[in-house]
N, C-alpha and C positions, 0 to 999 in steps of 0.2 A: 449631267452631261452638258457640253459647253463646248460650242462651235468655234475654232481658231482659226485668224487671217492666214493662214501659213497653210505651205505645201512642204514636201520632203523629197530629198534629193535621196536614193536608191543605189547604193552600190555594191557589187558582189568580187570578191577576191577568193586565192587561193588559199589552202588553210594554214601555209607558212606565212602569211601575213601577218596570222594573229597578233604576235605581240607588238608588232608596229603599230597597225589601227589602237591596240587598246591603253599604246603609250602616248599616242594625241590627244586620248580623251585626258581633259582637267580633273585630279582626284577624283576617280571615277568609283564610283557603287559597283559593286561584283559578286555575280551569282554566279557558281558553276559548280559541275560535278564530273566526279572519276564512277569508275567500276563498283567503289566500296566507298566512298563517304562526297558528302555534298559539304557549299558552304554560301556565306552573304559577309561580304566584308565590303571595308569604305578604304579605297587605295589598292594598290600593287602590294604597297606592303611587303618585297621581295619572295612572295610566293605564288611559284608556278600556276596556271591556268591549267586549269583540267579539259578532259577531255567536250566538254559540252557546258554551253553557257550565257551570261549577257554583262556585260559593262555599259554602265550611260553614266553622263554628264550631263548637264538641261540642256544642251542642245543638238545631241548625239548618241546613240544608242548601239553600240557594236555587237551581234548575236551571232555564235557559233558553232558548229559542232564537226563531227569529222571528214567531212565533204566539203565546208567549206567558210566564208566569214563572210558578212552580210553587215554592211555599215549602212545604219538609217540617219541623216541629219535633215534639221529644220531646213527649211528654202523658202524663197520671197514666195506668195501665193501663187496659186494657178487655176484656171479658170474654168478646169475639167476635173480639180482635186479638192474633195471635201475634209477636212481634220477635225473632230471630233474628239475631246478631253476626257475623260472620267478618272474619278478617284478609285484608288486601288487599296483594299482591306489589308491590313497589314496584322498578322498575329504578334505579340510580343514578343516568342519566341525568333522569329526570325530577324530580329538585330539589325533592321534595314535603316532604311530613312526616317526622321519623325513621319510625312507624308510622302505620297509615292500618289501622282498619277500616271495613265497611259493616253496617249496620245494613237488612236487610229489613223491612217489615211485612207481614203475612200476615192478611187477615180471608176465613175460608171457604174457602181453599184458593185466593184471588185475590191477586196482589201488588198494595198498596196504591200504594209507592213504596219508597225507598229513599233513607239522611241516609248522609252520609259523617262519620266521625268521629278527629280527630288525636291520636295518642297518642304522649306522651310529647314533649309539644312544650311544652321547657321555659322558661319565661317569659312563658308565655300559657295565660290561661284555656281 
């Protein structure tokens, strides 16, 4: 685990939003799931978002499900907000990034949220 200079900027939308936030994101990683089948892909790729999910980019993380859409980005630091790094296990099966970590936010001993971040995913920002 690994302390980062950085704070994160918090924002909540309506869940018609969705596919606008998760067209900002740069070839973004995507996880989500319907009723009857899940999935992890790299891009839009012109297939619909299911109903419950996460897309990030390294410096933005979009999470949402049917209530609502929840955009997490990096921000200059803050001096009541702690960010804390960790590596995320990754099974072969699930087809994600060579690495993946997660980035925590911490203000006061409360979790803010949490951006997911690809490393080492060469050919993309």
């Amino acid at each position: 685990m690994a302390r980062l200079n950085e704070s994160v900027d918090v924002q909540d939308f309506p869940p018609e939003a969705l596919a606008a936030q998760v067209d900002l994101l740069d070839n973004p990683w995507i996880g989500d799931e319907g009723p009857l089948d899940a999935g992890f892909r790299h891009g839009r790729g012109g297939h619909p978002l299911r109903q419950r999910g996460l897309a990030f980019d390294r410096r933005t993380t979009v999470v949402w499900d049917e209530a609502g859409v929840q955009v997490l980005a990096a921000a200059p630091p803050s001096r009541d907000v702690t960010a804390w790094q960790s590596p995320v296990l990754l099974r072969d099966k699930v087809g994600g990034p060579p690495r993946l970590s997660r980035v925590d936010y911490l203000q006061r001993g409360s979790l803010l949220g949490s951006r997911y971040v690809p490393e080492g995913d060469q050919g993309h920002a």
